[in-house]
N, C-alpha and C positions, 0 to 999 in steps of 0.2 A: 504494500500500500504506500504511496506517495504520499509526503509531507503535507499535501492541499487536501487531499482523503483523510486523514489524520485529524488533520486539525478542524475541517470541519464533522467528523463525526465525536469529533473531543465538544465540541461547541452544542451540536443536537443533545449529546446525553449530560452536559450543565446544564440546559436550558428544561430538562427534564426532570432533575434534580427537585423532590421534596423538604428534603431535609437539612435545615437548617446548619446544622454540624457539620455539613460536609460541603457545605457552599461556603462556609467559615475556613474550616481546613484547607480547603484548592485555593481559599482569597491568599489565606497566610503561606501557603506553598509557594503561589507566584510573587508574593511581596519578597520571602526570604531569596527566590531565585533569582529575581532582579537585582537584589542589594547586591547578592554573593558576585555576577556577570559587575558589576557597576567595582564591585570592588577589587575585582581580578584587572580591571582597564586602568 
């Protein structure tokens, strides 16, 4: 699967997402990921 397949079937199953705790968890995954990419540059 292609990086554009990916990401938009990453995108359908957030948006599908019920549960609080875990649209919490993926927010703080992407925040820590960023900082960690931000602080390797």
């Amino acid at each position: 699967m292609d990086i554009e397949s990916r990401k938009i079937n990453f995108v359908q199953e957030f948006l599908r997402l019920q549960n609080e705790e875990k649209i919490t968890g993926l927010e703080h995954l992407l925040r820590t990921k960023k900082k960690d990419e931000f602080e390797k540059n």
